[in-house]
Backbone bond lengths (Angstrom), bond angles and torsions (degrees), N, CA, C in turn:
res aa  C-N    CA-C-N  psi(-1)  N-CA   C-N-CA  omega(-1)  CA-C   N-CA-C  phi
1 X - - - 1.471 - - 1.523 110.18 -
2 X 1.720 128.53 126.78 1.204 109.81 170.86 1.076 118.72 -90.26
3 X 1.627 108.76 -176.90 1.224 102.02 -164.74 1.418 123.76 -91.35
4 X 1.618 131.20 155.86 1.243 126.01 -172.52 1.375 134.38 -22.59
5 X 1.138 98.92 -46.51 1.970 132.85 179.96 1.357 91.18 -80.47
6 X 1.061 154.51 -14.46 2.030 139.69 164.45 1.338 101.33 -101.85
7 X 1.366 128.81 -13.10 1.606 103.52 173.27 1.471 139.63 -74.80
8 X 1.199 129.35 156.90 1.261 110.69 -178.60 1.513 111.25 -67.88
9 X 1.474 132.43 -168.29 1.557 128.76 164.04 1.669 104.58 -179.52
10 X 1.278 91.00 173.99 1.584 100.92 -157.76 0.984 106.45 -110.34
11 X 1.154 157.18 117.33 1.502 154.41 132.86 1.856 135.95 -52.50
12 X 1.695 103.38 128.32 1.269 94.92 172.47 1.814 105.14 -119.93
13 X 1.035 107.57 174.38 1.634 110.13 -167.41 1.570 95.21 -158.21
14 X 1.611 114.21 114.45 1.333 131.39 155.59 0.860 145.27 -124.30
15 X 1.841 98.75 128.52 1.696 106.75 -151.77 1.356 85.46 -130.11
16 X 1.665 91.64 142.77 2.133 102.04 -166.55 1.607 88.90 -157.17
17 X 1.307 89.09 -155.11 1.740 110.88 -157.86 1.866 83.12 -117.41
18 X 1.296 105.35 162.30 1.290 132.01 155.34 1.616 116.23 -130.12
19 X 1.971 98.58 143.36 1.861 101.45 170.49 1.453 75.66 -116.74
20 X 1.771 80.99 -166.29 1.508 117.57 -172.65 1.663 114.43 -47.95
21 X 1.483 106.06 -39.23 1.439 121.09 -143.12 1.842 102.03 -95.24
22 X 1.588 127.20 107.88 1.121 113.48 -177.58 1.392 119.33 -73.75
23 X 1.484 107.93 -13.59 1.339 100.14 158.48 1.473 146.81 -63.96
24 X 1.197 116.38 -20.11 1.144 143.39 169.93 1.115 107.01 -90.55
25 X 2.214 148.27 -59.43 0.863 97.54 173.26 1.894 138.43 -80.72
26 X 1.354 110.96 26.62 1.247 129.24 161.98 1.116 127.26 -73.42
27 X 0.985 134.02 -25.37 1.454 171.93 152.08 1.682 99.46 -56.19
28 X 1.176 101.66 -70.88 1.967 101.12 -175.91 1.550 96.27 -68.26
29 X 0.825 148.38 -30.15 1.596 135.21 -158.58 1.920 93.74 -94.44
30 X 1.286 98.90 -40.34 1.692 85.10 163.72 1.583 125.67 -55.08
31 X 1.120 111.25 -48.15 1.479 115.88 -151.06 1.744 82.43 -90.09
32 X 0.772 138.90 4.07 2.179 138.20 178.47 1.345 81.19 -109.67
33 X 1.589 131.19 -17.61 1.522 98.21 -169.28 1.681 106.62 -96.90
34 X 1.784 98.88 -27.95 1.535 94.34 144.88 1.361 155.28 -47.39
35 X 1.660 108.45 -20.97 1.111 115.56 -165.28 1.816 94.12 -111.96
36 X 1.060 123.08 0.49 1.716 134.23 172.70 1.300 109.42 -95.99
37 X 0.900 126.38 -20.32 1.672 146.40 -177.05 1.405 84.57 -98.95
38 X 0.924 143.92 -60.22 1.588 153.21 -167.78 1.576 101.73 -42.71
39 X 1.197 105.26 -69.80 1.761 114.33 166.76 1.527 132.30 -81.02
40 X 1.352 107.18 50.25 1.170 121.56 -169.94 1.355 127.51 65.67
41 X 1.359 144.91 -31.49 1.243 151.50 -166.47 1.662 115.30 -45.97
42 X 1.332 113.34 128.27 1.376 130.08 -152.78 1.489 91.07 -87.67
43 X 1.739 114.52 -69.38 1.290 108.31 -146.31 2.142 78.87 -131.63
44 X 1.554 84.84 130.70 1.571 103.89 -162.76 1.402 101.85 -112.06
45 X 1.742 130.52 119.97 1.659 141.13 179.80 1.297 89.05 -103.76
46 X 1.165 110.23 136.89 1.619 121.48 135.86 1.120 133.99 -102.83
47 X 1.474 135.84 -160.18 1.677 114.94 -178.45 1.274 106.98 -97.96
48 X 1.219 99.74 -161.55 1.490 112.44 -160.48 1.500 99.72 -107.80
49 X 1.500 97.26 112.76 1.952 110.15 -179.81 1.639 113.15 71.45
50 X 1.558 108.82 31.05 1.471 104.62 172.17 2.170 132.45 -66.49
51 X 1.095 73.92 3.44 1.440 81.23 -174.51 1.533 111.38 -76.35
52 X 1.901 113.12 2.49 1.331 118.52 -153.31 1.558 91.27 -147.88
53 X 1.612 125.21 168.16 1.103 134.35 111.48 1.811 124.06 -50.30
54 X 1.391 128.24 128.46 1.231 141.05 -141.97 1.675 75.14 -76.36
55 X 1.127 108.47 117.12 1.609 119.68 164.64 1.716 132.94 -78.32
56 X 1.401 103.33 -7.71 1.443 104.81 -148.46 1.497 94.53 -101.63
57 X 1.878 117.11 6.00 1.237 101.00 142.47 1.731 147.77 -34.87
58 X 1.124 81.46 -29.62 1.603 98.26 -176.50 1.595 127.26 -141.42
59 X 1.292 119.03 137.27 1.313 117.26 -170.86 1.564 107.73 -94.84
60 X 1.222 97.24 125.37 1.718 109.41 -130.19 1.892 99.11 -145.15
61 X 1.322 126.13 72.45 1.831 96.13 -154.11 1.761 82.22 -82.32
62 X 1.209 158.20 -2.31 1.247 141.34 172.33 1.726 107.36 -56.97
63 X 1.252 118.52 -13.55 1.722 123.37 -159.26 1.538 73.18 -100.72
64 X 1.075 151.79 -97.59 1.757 136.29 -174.30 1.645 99.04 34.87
65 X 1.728 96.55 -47.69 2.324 88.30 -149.06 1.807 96.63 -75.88
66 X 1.294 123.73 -0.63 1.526 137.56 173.32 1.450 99.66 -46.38
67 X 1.663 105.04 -35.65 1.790 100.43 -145.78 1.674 93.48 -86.65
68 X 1.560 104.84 179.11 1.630 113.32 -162.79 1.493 101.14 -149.27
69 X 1.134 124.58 145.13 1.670 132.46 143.43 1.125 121.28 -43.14
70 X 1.377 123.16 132.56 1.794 135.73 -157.73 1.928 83.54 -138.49
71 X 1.039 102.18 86.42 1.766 154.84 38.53 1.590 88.52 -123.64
72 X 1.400 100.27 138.46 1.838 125.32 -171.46 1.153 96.41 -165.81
73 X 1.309 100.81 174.23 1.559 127.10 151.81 1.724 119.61 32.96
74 X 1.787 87.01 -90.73 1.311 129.85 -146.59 2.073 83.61 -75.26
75 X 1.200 122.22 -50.90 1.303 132.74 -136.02 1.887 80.22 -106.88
76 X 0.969 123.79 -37.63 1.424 105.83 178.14 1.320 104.76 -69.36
77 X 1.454 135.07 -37.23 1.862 143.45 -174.46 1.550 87.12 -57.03
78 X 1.079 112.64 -67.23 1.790 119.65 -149.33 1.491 94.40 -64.42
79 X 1.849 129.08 -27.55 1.393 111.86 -164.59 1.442 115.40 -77.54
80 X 1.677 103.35 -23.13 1.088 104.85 -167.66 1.992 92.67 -76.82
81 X 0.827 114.93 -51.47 1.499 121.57 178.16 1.991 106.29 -24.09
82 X 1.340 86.61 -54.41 1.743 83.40 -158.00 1.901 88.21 -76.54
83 X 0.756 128.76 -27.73 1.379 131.91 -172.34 1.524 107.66 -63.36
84 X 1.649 120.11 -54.14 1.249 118.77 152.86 1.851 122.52 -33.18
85 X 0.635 83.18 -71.86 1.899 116.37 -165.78 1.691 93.44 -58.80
86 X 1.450 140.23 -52.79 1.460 149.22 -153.08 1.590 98.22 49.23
87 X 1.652 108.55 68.83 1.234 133.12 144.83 1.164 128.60 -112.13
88 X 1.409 116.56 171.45 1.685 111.05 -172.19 1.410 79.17 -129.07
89 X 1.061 136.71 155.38 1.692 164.55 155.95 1.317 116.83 -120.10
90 X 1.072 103.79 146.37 1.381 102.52 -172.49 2.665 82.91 -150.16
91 X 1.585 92.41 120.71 1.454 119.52 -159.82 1.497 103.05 -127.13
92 X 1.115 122.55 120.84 1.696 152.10 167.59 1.320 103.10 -79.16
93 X 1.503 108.74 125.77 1.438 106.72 -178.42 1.195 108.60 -160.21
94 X 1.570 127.23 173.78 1.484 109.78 -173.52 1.654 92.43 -130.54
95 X 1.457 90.94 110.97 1.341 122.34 148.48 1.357 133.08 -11.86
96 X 1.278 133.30 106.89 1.386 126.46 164.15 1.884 108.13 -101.10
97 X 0.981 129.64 48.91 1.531 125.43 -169.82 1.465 115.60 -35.27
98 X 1.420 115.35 -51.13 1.831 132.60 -178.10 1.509 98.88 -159.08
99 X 1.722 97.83 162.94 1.552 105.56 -168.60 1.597 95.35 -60.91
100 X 1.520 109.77 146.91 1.525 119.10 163.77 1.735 89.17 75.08
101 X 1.268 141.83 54.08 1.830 114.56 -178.00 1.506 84.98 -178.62
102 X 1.423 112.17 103.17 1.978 108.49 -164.09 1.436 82.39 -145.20
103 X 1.503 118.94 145.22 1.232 136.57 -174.32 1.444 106.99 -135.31
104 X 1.669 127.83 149.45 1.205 132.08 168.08 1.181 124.33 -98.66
105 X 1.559 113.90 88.31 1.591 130.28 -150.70 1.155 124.34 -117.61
106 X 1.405 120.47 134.92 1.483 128.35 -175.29 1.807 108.19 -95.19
107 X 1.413 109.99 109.81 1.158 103.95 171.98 1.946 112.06 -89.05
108 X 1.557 98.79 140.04 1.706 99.33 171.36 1.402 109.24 -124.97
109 X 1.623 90.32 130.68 1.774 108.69 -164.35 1.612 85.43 -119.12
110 X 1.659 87.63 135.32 1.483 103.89 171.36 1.524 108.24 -84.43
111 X 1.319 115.50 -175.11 1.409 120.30 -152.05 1.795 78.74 -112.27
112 X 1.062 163.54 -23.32 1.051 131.43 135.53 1.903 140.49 -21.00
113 X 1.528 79.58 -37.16 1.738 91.94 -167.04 1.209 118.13 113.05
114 X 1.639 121.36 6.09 1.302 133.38 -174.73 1.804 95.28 -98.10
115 X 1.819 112.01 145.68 1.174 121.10 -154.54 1.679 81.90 -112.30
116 X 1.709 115.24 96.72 1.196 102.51 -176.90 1.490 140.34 -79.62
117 X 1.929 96.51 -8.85 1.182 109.24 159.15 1.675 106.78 162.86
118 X 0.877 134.05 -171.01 1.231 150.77 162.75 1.597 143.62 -107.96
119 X 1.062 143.51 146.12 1.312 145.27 -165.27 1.608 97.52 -135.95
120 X 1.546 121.50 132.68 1.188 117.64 -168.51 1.829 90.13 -134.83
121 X 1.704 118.25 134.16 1.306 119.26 -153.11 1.141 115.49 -82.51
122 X 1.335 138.19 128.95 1.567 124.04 -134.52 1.744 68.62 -115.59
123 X 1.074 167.26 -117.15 1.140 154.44 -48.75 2.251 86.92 -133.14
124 X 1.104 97.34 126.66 1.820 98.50 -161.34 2.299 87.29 -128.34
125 X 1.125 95.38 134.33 1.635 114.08 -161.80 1.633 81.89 -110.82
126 X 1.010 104.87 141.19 1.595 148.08 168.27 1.446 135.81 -117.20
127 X 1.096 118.22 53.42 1.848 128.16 -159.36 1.565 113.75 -131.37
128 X 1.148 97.20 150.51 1.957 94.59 -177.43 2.092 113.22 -42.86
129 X 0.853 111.45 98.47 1.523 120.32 147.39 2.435 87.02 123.95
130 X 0.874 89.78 10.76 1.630 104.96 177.09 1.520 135.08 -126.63
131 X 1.334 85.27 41.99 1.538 97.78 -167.19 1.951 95.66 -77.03
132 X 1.210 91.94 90.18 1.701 95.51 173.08 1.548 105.18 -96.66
133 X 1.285 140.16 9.32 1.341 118.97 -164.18 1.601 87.83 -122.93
134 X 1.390 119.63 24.84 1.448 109.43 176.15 1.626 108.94 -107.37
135 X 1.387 91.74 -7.31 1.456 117.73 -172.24 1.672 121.36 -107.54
136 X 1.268 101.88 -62.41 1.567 111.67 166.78 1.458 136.41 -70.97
137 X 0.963 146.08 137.65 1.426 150.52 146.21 1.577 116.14 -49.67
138 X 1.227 139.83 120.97 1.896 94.97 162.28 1.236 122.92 -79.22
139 X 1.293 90.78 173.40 1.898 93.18 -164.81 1.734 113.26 -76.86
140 X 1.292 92.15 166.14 1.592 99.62 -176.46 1.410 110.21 -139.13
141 X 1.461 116.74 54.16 1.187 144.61 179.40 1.526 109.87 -109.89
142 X 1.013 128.90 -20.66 1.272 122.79 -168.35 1.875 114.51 58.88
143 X 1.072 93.89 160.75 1.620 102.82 179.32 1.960 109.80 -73.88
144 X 1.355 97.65 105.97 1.540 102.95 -166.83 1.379 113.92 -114.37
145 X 1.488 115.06 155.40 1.627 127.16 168.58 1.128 106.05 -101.26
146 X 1.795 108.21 156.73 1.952 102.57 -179.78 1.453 94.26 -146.60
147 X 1.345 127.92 120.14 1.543 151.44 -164.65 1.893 95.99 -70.74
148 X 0.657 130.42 96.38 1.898 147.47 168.02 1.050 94.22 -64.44
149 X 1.886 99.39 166.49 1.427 99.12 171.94 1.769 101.42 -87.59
150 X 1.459 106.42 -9.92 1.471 118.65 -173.83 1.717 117.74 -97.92
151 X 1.230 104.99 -5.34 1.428 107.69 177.67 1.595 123.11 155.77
152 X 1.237 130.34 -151.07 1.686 106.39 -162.03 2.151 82.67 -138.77
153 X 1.463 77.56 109.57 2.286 69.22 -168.12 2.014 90.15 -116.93
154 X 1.738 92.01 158.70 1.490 100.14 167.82 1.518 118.34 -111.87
155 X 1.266 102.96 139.93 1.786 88.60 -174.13 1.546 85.93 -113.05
156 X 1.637 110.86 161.40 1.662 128.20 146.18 1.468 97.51 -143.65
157 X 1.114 105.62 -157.81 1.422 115.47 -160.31 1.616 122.54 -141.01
158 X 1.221 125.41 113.89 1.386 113.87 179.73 1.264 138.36 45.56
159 X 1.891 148.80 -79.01 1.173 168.59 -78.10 1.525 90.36 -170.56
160 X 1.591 104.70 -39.30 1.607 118.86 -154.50 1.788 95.80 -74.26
161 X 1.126 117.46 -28.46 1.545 147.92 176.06 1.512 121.56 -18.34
162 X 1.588 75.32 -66.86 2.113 96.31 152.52 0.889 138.12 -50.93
163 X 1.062 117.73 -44.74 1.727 115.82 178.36 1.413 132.62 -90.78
164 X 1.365 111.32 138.35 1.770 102.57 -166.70 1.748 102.20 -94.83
165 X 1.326 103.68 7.15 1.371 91.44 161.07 1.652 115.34 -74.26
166 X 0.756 78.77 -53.14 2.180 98.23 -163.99 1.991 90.48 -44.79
167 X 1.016 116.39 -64.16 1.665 119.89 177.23 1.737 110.84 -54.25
168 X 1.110 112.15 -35.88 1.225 107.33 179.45 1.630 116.27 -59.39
169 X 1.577 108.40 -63.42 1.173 129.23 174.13 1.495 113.95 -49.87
170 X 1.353 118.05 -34.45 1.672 126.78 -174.01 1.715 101.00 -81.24
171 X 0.983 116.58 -13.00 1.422 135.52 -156.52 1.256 84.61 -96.49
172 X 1.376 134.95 -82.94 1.258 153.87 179.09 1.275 129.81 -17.50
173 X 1.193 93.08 -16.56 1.963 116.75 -160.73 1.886 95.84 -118.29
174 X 1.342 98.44 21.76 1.605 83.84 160.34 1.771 111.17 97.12
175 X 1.964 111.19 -40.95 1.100 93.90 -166.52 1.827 135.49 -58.84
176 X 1.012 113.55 -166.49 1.584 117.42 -171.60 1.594 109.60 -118.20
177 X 1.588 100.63 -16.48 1.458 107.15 -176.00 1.358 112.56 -156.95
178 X 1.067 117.79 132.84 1.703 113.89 169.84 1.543 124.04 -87.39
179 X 1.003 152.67 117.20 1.580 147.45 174.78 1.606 117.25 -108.17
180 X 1.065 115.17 124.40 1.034 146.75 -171.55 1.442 120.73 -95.57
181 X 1.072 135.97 49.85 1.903 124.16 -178.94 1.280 80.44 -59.39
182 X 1.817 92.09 156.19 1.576 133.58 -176.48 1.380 110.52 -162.61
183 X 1.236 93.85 154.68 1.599 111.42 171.35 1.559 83.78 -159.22
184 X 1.500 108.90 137.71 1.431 133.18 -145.76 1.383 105.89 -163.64
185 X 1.408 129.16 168.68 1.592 132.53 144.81 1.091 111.50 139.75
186 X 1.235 121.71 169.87 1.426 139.15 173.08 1.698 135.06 -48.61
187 X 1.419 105.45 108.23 1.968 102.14 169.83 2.073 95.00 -63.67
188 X 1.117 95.84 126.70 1.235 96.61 173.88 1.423 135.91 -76.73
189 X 1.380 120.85 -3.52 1.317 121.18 155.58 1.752 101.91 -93.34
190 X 1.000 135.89 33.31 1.309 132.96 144.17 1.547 130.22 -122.94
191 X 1.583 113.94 3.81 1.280 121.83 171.75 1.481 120.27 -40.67
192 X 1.338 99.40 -45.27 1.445 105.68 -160.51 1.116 120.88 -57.08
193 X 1.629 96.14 -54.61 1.744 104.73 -177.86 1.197 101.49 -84.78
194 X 1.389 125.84 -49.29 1.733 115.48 -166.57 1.284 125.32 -82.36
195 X 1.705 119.68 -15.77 1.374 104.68 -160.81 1.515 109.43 -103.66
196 X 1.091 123.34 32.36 1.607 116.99 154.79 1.777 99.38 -92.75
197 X 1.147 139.03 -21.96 1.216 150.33 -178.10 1.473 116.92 -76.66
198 X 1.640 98.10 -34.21 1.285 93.27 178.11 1.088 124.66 -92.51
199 X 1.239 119.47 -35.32 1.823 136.43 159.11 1.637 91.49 -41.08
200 X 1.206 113.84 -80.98 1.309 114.22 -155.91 1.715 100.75 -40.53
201 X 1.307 130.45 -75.29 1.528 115.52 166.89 1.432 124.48 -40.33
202 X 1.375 135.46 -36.39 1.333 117.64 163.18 1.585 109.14 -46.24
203 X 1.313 152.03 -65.35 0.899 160.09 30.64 1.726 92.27 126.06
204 X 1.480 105.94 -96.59 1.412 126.56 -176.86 1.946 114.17 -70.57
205 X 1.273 112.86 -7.67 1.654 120.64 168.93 1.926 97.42 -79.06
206 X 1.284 96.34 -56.73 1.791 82.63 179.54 1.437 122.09 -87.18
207 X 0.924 123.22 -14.04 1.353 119.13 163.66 1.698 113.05 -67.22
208 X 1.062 117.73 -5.28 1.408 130.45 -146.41 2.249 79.95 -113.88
209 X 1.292 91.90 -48.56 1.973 81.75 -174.29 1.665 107.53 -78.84
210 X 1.705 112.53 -30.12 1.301 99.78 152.82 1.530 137.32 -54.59
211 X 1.293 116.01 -20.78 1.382 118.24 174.26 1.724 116.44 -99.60
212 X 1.378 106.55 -10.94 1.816 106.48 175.55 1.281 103.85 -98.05
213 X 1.294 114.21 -19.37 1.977 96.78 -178.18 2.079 92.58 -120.66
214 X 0.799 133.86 26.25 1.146 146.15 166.19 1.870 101.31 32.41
215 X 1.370 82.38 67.04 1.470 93.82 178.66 1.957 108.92 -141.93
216 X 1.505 115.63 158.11 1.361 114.42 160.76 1.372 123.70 -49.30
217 X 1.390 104.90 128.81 1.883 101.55 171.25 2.046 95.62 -114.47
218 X 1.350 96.76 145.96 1.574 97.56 144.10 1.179 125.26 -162.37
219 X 1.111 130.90 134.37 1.595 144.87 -151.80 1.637 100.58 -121.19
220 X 0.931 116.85 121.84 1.935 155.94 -177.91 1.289 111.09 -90.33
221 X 0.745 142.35 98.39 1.887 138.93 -176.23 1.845 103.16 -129.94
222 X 1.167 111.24 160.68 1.727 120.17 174.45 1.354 91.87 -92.11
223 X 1.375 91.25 -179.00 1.812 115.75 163.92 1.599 99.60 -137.19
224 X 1.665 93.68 -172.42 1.247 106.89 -174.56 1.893 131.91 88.54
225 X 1.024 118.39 148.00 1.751 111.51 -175.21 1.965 95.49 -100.59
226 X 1.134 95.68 132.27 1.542 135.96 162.89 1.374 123.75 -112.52
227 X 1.637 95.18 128.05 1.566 106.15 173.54 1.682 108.30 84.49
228 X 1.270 117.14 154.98 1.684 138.06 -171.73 1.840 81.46 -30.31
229 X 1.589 95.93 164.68 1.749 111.40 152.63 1.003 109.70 -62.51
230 X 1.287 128.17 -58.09 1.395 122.72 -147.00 1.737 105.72 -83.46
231 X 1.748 136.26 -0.53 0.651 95.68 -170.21 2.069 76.59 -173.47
232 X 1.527 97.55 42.65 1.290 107.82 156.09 1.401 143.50 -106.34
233 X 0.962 153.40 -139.66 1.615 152.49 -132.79 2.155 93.53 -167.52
234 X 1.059 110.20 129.45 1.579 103.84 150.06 1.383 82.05 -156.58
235 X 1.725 81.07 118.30 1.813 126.25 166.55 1.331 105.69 -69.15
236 X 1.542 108.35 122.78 1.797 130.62 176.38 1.104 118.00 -58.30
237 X 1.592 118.67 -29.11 1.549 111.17 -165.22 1.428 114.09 54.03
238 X 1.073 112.56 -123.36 1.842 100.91 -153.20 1.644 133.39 26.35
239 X 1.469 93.61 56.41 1.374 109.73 159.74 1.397 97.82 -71.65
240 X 1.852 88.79 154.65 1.713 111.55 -171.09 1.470 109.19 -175.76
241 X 1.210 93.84 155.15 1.926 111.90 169.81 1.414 107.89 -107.71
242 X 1.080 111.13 122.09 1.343 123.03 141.39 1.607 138.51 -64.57
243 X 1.107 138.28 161.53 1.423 133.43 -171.07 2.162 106.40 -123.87
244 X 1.119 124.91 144.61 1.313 98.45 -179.13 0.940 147.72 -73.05
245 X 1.670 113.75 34.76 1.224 123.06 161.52 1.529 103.33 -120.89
246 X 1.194 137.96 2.29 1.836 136.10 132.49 1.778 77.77 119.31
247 X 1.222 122.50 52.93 1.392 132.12 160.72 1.436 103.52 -92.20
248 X 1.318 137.34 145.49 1.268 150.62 174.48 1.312 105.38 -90.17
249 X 1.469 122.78 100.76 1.419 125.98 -179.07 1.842 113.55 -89.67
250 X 1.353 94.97 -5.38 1.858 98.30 -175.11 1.326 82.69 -171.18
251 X 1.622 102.31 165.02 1.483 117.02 173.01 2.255 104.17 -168.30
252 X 1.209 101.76 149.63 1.587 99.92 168.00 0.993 113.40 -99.22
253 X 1.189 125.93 169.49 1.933 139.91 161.13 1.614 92.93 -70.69
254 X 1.070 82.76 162.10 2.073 118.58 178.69 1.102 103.89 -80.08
255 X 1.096 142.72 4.48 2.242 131.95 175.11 1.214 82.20 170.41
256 X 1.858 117.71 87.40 1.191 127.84 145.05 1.784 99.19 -162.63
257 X 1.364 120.04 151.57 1.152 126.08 -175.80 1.696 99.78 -85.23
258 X 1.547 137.78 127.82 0.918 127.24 164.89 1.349 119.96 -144.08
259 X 1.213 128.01 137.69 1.696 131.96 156.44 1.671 122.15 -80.51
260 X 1.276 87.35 83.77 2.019 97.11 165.74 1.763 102.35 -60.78
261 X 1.637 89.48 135.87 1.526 106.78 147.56 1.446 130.94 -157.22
262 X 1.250 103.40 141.97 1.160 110.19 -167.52 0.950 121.91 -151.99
263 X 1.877 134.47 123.85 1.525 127.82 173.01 1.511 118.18 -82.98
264 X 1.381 83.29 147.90 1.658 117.03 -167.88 1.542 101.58 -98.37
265 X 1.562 129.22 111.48 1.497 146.68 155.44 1.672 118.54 -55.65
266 X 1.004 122.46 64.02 1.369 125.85 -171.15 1.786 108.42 -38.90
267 X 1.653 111.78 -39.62 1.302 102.32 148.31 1.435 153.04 -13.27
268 X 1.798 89.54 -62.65 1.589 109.19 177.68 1.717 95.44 -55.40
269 X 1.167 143.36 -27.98 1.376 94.93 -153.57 1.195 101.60 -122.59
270 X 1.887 132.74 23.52 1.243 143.22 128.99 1.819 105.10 -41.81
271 X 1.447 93.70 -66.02 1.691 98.12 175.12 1.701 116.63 -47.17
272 X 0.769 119.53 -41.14 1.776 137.60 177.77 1.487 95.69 -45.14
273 X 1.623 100.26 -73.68 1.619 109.47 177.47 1.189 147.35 -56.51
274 X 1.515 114.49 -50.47 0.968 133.29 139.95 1.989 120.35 -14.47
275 X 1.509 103.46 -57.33 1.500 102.96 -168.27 1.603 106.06 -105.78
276 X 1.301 126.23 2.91 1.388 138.88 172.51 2.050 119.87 -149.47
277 X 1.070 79.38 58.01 1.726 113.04 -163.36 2.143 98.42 -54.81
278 X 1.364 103.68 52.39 1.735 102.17 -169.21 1.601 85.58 -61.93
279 X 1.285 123.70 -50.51 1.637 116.85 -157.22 1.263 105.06 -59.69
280 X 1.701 129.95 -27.09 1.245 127.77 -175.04 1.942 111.95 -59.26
281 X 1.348 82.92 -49.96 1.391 105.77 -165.43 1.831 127.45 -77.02
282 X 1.507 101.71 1.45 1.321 119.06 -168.69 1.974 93.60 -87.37
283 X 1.763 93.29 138.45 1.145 110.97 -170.87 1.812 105.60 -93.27
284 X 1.087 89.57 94.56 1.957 77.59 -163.29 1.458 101.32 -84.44
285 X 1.512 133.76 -9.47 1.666 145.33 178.85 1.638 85.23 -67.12
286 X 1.213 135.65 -32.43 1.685 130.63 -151.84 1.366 107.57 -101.58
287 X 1.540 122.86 -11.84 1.336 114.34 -147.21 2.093 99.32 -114.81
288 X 1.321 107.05 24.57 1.802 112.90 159.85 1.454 110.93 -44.63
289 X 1.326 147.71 -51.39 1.000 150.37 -151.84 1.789 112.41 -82.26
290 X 1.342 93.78 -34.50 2.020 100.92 168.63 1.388 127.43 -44.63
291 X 1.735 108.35 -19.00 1.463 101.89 178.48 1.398 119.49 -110.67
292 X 1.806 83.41 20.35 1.942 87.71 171.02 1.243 120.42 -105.22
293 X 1.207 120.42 159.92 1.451 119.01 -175.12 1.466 126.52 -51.98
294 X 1.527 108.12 -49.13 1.085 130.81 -149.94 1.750 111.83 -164.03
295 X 1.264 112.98 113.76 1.455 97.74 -178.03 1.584 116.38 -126.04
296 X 1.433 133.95 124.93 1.233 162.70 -125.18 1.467 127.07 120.83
């Protein structure tokens, strides 16, 4: 039998709408996780903070009572789920750790039903209609791998997206795939001009860590408009997998609910390496200066 980390595996990816009611969308992320499991899919992402409409529009401390115990609620529903099903999920959620101390956290549930651990999003964005740092902590998890029964994957989270450190390092640790929950999208008086620009860089940053660490990427995003007209959010969608050379093997529409799936060739990305060998070639004696802020 080989080992976990050489097998091939299947991926599902669900990207939907959110209302008001977290019960309900708890409820929808179950029954998509049924229907991803339905079509074979091994190891099942959802987005990032689906249990909600994206709150961090607004600095809001009544939205605090959103957050949950990790293992709670949310993570006991989903264990029994993947335990049924012999899926692994891996669920974005917002954290209640201690009173006043809330984190934006990816829980990963093995396909037993065992909660194999968590990833809490170290890099927290601060921008008009994204006030996440009024809300979050960053995490103090470090950039981690988590052993599946289907394979050895890295999660971060959204924000974390940007940086080619965070993929590098997640990369580093063995995994086979990176996952990404998101919640993303357009200020709507700037669609026009900016958001083919901005997609396209959401877009070309991860395809970009799929092609430097020659590994799977896939990024999870919602759809749909959130919050007043005058001063809401409509999420792009275009969730997608990448391949490890930052080929787009699947992708969704922009305002449609969909479950991507797609298997992953653990092969391909020996082949990846093998013929674009960046990990060979990285000068790690040169690279002291990366953990400084600013250099001049």
């Amino acid at each position: 039998m080989a080992f976990a980390s050489d097998r091939n595996f299947r991926v599902g990816l669900v990207q939907m709408s959110c209302s008001l009611d977290p019960a309900d969308n708890l409820q929808k992320a179950v029954e998509k996780t049924r229907q991803a499991a339905a079509q074979g899919a091994q190891i099942i992402c959802l987005q990032e903070l689906f249990r909600s409409q994206y709150f961090c529009r607004d600095e809001n401390a009544d939205l605090f009572d959103l957050a949950e115990t990790i293992p709670g609620p949310s993570t006991e529903a989903l264990s029994k789920v993947a335990k049924e099903l012999d899926v692994v999920i891996v669920a974005s959620l917002f954290e209640r750790r201690a009173p006043g101390l809330h984190h934006n956290t990816a829980a990963i549930i093995d396909a037993g039903g065992e909660l194999l651990g968590i990833y809490r999003k170290m890099h927290i964005p601060d921008d008009p209609l994204f006030f996440e740092k009024f809300y979050f902590t960053p995490g103090d998890t470090g950039f981690r791998n988590f052993d599946t029964k289907f394979g050895r994957i890295g999660v971060l989270v959204c924000w974390d997206q940007w940086y080619p450190e965070a993929a590098r390092i997640s990369a580093m640790g063995g995994a086979n795939i990176l996952f990404y929950p998101t919640a993303i999208g357009w200020h709507p008086a700037e669609k026009a001009e900016y958001g083919p620009a901005q997609l396209s860089a959401w877009q070309t940053i991860q395809r970009s860590h799929a092609i430097a660490n020659g590994i799977y990427v896939a990024a999870v995003n919602r759809i749909g408009f959130e919050g007043p007209a005058e001063r809401g959010l409509e999420f792009w969608g275009h969730s997608f997998l990448a391949d490890p050379f930052g080929q787009v093997m699947i992708e969704a529409a922009s305002d449609t609910e969909e479950i991507l799936i797609a298997d992953c060739d653990v092969k391909r990305m020996d082949e990846v390496r093998r013929n674009w060998p960046f990990l060979r070639d990285r000068r790690i004696d040169a690279y002291q200066d990366i953990t400084k802020r600013w250099i001049g």
